[in-house]
C-alpha positions in Angstrom: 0.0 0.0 0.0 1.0 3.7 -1.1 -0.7 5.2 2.4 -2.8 3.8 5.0 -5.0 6.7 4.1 -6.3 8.6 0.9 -8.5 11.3 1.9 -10.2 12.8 -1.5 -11.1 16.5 -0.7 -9.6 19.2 2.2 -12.9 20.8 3.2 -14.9 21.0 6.8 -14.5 17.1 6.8 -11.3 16.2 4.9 -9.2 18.7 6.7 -10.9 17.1 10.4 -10.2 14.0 8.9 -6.3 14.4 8.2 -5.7 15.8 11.2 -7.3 12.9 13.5 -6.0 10.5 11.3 -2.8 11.7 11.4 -2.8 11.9 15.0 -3.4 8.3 15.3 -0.6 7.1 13.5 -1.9 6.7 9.8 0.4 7.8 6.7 -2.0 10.1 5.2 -2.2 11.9 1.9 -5.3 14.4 1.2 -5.9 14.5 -2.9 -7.3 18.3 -3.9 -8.1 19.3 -7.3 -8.2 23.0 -6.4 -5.4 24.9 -6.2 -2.9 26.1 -3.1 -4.2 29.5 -2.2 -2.0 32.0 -1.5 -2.9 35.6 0.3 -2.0 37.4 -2.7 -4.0 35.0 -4.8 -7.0 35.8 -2.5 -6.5 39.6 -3.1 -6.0 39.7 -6.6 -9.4 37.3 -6.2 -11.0 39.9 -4.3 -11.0 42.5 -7.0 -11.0 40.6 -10.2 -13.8 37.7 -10.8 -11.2 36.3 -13.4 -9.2 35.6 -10.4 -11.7 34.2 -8.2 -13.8 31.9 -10.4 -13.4 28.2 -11.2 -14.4 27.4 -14.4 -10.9 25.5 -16.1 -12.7 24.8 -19.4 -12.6 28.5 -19.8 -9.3 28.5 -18.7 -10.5 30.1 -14.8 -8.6 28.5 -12.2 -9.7 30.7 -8.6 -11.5 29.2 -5.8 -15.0 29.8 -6.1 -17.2 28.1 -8.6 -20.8 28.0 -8.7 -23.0 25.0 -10.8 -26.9 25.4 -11.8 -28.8 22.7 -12.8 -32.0 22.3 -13.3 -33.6 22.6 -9.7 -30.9 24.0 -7.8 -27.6 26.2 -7.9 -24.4 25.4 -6.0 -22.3 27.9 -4.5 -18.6 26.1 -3.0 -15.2 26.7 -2.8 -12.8 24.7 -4.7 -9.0 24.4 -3.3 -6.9 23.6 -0.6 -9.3 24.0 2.3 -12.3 23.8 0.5 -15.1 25.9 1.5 -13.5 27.1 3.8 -12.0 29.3 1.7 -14.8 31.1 0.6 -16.9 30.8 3.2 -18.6 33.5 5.6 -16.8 32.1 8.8 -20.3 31.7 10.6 -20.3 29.1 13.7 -23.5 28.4 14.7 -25.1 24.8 16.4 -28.6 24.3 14.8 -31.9 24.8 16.2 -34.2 22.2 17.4 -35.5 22.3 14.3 -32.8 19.9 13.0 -33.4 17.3 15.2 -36.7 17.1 14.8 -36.6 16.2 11.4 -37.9 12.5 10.6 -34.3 11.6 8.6 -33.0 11.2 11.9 -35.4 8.2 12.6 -33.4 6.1 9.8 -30.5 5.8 12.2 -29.9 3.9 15.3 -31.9 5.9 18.4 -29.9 8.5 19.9 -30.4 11.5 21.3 -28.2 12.9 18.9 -28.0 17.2 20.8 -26.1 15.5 23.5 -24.2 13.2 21.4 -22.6 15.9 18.7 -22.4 18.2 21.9 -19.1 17.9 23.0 -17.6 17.4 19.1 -19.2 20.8 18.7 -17.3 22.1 21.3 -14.5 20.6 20.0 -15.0 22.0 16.3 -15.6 25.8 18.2 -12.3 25.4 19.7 -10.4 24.2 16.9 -12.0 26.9 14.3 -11.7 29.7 17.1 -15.2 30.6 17.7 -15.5 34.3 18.9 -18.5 36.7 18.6 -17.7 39.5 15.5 -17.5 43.0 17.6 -18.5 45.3 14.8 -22.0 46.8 13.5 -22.5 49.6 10.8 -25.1 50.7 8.2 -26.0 47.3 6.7 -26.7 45.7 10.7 -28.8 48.5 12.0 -31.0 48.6 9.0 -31.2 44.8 9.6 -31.9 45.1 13.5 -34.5 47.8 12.1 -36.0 45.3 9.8 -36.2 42.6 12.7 -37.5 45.0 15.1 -40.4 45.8 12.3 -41.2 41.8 12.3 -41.4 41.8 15.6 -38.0 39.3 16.2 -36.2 41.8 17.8 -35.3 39.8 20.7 -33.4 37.4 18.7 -31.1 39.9 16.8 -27.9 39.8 17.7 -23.6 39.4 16.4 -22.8 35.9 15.1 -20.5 34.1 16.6 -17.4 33.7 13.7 -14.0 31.7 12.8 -12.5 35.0 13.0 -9.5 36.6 14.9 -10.6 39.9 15.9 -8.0 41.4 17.7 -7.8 43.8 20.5 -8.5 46.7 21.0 -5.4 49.3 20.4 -3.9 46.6 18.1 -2.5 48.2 14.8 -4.3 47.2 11.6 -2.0 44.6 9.8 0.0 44.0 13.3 1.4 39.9 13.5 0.3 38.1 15.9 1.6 34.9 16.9 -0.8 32.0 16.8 -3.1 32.6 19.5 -5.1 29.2 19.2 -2.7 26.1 19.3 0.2 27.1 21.6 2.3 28.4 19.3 1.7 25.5 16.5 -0.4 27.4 14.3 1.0 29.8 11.5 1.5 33.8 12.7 -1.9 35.5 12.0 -3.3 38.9 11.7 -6.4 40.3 12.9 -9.4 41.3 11.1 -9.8 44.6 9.1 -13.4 44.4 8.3 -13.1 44.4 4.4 -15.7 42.3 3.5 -13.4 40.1 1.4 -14.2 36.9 3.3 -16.1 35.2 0.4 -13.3 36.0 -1.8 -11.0 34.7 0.6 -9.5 36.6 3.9 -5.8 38.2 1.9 -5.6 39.8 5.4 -5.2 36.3 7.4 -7.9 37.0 10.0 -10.4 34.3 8.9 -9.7 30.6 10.7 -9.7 29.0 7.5 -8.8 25.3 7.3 -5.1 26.0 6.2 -4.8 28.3 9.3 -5.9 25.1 11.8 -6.7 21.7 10.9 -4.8 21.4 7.5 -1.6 23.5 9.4 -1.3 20.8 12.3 -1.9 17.7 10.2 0.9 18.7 7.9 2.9 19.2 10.8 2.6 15.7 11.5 3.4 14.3 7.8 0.2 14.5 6.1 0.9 15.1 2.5 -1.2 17.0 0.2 -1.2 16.9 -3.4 -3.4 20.3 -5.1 -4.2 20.2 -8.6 -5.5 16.3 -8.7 -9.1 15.4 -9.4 -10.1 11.3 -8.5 -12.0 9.7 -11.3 -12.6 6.7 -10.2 -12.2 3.9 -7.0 -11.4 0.5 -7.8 -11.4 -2.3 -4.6 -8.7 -4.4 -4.5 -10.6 -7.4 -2.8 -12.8 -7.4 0.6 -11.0 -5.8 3.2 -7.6 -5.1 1.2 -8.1 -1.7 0.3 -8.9 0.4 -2.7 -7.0 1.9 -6.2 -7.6 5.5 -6.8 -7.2 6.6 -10.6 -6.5 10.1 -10.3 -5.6 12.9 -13.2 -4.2 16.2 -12.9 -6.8 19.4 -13.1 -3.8 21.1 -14.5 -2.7 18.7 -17.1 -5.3 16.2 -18.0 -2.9 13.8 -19.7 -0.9 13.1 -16.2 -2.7 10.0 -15.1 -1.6 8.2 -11.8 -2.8 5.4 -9.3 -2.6 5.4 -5.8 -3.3 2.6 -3.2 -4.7 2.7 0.7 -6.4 0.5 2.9 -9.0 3.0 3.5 -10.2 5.7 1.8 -12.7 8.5 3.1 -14.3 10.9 0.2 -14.7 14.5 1.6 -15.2 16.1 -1.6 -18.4 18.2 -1.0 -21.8 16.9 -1.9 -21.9 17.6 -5.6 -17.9 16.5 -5.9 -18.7 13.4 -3.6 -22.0 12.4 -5.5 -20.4 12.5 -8.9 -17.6 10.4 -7.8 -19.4 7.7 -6.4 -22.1 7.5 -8.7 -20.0 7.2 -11.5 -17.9 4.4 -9.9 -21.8 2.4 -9.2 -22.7 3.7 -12.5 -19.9 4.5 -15.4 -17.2 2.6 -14.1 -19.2 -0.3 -12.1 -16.1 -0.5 -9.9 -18.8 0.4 -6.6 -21.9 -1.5 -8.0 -23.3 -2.7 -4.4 -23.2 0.9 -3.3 -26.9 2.2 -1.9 -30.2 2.7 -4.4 -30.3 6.2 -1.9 -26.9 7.1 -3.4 -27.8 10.5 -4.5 -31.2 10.5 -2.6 -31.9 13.1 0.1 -29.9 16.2 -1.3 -30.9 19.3 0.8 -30.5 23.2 -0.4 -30.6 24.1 3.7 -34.0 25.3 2.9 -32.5 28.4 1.7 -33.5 31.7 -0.7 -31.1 34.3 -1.8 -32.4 38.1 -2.1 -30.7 41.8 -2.5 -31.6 45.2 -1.8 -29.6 47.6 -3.9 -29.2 51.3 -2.6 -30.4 54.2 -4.6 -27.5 55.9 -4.0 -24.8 55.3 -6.3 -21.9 56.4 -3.9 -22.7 54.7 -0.5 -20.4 52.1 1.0 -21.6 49.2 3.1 -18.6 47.1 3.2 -17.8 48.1 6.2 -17.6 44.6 8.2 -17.2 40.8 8.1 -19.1 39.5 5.2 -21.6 38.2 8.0 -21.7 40.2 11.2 -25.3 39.6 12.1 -28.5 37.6 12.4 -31.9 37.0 13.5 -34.5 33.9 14.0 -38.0 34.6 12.1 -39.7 32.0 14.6 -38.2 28.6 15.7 -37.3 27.4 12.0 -36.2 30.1 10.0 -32.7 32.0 10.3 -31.8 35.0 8.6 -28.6 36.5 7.6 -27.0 40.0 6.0 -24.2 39.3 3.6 -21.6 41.7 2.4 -19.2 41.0 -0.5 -16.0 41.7 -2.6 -15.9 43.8 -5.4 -14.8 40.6 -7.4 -18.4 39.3 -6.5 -19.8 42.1 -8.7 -20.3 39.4 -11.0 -23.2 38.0 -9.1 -25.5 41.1 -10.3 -26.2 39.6 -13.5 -27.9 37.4 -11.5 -30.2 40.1 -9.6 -33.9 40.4 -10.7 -37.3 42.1 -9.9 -38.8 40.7 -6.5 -41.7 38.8 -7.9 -44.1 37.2 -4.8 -45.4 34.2 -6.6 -45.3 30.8 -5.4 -45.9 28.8 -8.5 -43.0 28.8 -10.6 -44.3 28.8 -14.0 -45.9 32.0 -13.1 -43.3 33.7 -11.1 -41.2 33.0 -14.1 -43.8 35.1 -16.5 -44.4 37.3 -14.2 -40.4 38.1 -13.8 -40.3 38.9 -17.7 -43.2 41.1 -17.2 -41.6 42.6 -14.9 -38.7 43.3 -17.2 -41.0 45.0 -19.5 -43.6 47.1 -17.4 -40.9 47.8 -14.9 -37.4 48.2 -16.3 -35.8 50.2 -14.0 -36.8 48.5 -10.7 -36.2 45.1 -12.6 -32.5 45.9 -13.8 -31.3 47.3 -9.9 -29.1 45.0 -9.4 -27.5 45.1 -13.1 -27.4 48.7 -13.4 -25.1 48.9 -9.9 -22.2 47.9 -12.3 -19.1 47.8 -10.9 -20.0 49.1 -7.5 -22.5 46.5 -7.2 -20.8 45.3 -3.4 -20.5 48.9 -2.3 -24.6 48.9 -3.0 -25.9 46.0 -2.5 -27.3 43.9 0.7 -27.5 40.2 0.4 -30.0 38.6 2.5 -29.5 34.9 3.0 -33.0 33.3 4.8 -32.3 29.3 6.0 -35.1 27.1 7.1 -35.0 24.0 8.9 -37.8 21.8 7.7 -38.2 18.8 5.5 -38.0 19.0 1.9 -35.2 17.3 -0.8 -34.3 16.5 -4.4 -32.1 14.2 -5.8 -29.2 14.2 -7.8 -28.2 11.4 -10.9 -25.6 11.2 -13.2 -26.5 11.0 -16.8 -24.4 11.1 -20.1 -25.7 14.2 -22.8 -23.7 15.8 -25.6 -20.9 16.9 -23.5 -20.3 13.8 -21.4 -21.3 12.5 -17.7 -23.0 15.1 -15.6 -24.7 15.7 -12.6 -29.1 16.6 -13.0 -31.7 17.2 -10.2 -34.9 15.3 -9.8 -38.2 16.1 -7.5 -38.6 12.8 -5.6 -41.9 11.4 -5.9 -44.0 12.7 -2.9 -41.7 14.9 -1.5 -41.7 18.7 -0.7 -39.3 20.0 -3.0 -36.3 22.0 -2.1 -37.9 25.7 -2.5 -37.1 28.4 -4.5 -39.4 30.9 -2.9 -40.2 31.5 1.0 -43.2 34.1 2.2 -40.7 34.7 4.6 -38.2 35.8 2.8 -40.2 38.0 0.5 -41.5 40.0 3.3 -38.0 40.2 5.0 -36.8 42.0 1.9 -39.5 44.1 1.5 -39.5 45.2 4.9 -35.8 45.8 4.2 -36.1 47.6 1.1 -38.4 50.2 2.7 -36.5 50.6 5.7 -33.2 51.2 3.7 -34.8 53.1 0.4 -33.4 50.5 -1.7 -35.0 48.0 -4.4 -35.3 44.8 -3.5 -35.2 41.9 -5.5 -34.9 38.3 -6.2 -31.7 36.1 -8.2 -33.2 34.9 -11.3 -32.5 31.5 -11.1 -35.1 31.4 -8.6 -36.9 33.1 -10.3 -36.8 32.2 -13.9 -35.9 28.8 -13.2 -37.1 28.0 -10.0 -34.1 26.7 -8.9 -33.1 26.7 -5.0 -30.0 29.2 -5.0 -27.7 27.7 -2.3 -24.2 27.9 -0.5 -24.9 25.4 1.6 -25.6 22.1 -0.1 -26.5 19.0 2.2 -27.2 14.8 1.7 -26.6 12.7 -1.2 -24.9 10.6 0.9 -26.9 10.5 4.3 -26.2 8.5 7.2 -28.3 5.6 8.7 -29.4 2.3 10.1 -29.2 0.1 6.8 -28.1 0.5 2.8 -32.1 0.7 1.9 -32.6 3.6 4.3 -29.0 5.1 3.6 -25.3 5.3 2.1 -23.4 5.3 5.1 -23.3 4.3 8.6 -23.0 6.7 12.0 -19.7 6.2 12.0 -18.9 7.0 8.0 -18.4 4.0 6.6 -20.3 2.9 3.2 -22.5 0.0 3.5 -21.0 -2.5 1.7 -17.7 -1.6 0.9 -15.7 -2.1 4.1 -12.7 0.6 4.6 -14.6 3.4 2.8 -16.2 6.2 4.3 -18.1 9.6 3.4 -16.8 12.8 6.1 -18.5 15.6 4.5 -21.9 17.4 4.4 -23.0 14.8 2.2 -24.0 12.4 5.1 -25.9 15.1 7.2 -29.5 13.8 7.1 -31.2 16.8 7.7 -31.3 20.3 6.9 -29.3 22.5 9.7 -31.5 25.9 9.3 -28.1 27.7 10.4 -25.1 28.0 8.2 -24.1 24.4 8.5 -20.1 24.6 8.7 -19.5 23.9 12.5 -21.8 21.1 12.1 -20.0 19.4 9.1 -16.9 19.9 11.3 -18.4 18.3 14.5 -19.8 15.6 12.7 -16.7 14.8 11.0 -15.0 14.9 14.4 -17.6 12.3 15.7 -17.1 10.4 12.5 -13.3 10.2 13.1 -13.4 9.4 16.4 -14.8 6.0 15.8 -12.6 5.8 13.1 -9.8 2.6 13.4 -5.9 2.9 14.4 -3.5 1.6 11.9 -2.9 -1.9 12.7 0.7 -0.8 12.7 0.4 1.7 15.5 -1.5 1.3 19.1 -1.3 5.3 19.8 -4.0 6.5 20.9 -5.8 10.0 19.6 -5.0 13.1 21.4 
């Protein structure tokens, strides 16, 4: 064997993964088909979308790629620490809400609050939870707007993976690692840019390379950027697995690797279109579960902006996130600043259309275009000041509804496509709530609100936050993995990623993954070479 373990992704659960494992005594190597991020890669990201975006058939190689298909649209970060990367650094435990959900009742009978409590402590620690210090325009005119829906009680800061400083510290100042004794890498605190979605240049955000990637290199993991897996092979029951991987930068370099275990951590839609085409294209994984795929969550989340009137106003002043509020006992809200790299997102901005029925939202959208041009275009006409303008409201829901996801072969090759399960609720495009939430925004600000048009023209769930596919439970009928990771079938090899969460969080869902991966690996086996016991 090459390594005792192969670890395909370096997101939330990759990165907990390598660690863990390393700190057991495994030889590990983590396979990425992103790119090593550097801080001036994440500047130059933050100003120019040719620098952030993923998209290598077109020659784009940055860290943030987004994929539509037909009922839903992907937001994720692709390279060495994942999402991470581009994520808002929010770190916040779910709501009842989650666990009531009836997924929950396909796995062995827990009370599962009390048994992911202390691996959420443990995630908070290790991703340096703090609560984000600042407010300016964009929070008051959302503690205004929950004031006027009468949630004001529940408005507060989030609690972020963000070093904040001091006060008195010197913008830019070093600091040595305040987190992990002095293991971690020297670290700056936060300037309130708004560049967190682009990726924190400044070094402020906890980010996976700043923690759990940082240590488990210390300890010999390897990582390899720049290599996407296309298919595992088993080398017979129990022996371990071939990996056929090829390079993202030069798709002629082709090479095998072998381990006697293997955990995917690839991100739902990178995990999904692995596996299924291994049960499916290659037929190396044909026992894999019929609910491969099955179970694919959007977080129950809608996307909407307000755009201000006036064309010089700034409101990147903050954390991309800085704070929140709970619309009842299911439904979380956010504000969202952004780069000026992410201008590219108001191509995307439409009229606010309150329909519920897609086919008519959709007509109703281009009517909207053509009665109401100005309002409609808002968010297109904010051109290149579109961050310095706009507020992005982010509205979460945790309650029951799913699609699924299949791989099929069309003109340009094997792809992912979304189905509506027979007799489910389907994830949604539009929420009441959210409608009214930017509304009520929009006339507390003075700006135009509106609504992304793949919601709206497509009625496609807009999401950054992409759960299932791969969900855990009792049995391979009622689910693709067990509660400790492992795939039904196929011992050795395991799912760590937000792929096996069985529900949909309501919250962002980051220091869940993260927990969960942390339960997940800490039923994980030693190396039969090696009787050290974790940390």
């Amino acid at each position: 064997m090459d390594w005792d373990l192969i670890i395909i992704g370096s997101g939330f659960g990759g990165a907990v993964a390598a660690l863990r494992a390393a700190e057991q005594g495994h030889r590990v190597l983590v396979l990425e088909q992103g790119r090593e991020v550097s801080a001036a890669d994440m500047r130059a990201a933050s100003q120019d979308p040719k620098r952030l975006l993923w998209a290598p058939r077109l020659g784009l190689r940055g860290h943030f790629s987004q994929t539509l298909l037909r009922h839903l649209s992907v937001a994720r970060g692709i390279g060495v620490g994942g999402g991470s990367l581009v994520f808002a650094a929010v770190l916040l435990e779910p709501g009842e809400g989650f666990y009531r959900d009836p997924a929950w009742a396909a796995l062995p009978p827990r009370d599962w609050r009390a048994e992911l409590a202390p691996h959420y402590a443990t995630a908070a620690r290790m991703l340096g939870r703090a609560v984000n210090p600042r407010q300016s325009q964009q929070d008051h005119w959302l503690r205004d707007t929950a004031a006027a829906m009468g949630a004001l009680q529940s408005f507060g800061p989030v609690p972020q993976a963000i070093l904040f400083g001091t006060p008195g510290q010197a913008a830019g100042e070093a600091i040595a690692d305040p987190f992990f004794g002095g293991a971690g890498p020297e670290r700056q605190a936060c300037t309130f840019c708004a560049d967190c979605c682009s990726g924190c240049h400044v070094g402020a955000k906890n980010s996976l390379d700043k923690n759990y990637l940082h240590l488990a290199r210390r300890l010999g993991v390897q990582i390899q950027a720049e290599r996407r897996v296309e298919c595992i092979t088993p080398l017979g029951q129990g022996e371990g697995y071939e990996l056929r991987v090829r390079s993202t930068r030069d798709a002629s370099l082709l090479e095998h690797y072998r381990a006697r275990r293997v955990i995917v951590a690839a991100g739902v839609l990178g995990t999904l279109e692995l596996l299924l085409a291994c049960r499916e294209r290659w037929r190396t994984l044909p026992a894999l579960s019929p609910r491969l795929g099955a179970v694919v969550r959007s977080n129950s989340e809608v996307i909407s902006t307000v755009t201000a009137r006036e064309p010089d106003i700034d409101l990147r002043d903050g954390a991309t996130i800085s704070t929140h509020f709970m619309l009842g006992p299911d439904t979380h809200i956010t504000q969202n600043r952004f780069s000026r790299s992410m201008r590219v997102l108001r191509w995307q901005g439409g009229p606010l259309v309150s329909e519920p029925r897609p086919l008519r939202r959709a007509l109703k959208t281009l009517a909207a275009f053509v009665l109401r041009p100005r309002e409609a275009t808002a968010s297109m006409r904010s051109g290149r000041r579109w961050a310095e303008r706009s507020t992005v409201l982010l509205t979460m829901q945790a309650v029951d509804n799913q699609l699924a996801l299949r791989l099929k072969r069309g003109l340009l090759g094997w792809r992912l496509s979304s189905v509506v399960p027979a007799g489910q609720t389907r994830a949604p495009s539009y929420l009441p709530q959210a409608q009214t939430l930017t509304e009520t925004f929009a006339r507390l600000s003075g700006g135009t609100a509106g609504n992304a048009l793949p919601e709206t023209l497509l009625g496609a769930a807009t999401t950054a936050h992409v759960l299932g596919g791969c969900v855990m439970a009792g049995s391979a009928d009622q689910g693709v993995v067990n509660e400790a990771g492992e795939v039904f079938g196929y011992p050795g090899l395991y799912v760590m990623d937000a792929s096996i969460l069985p529900a949909n969080v309501g919250v962002n869902p980051s220091l869940t993954i993260t927990a969960m991966a942390e339960r997940c690996m800490s039923l994980f086996p030693e190396p039969a070479h090696n009787s050290t016991t974790r940390n």
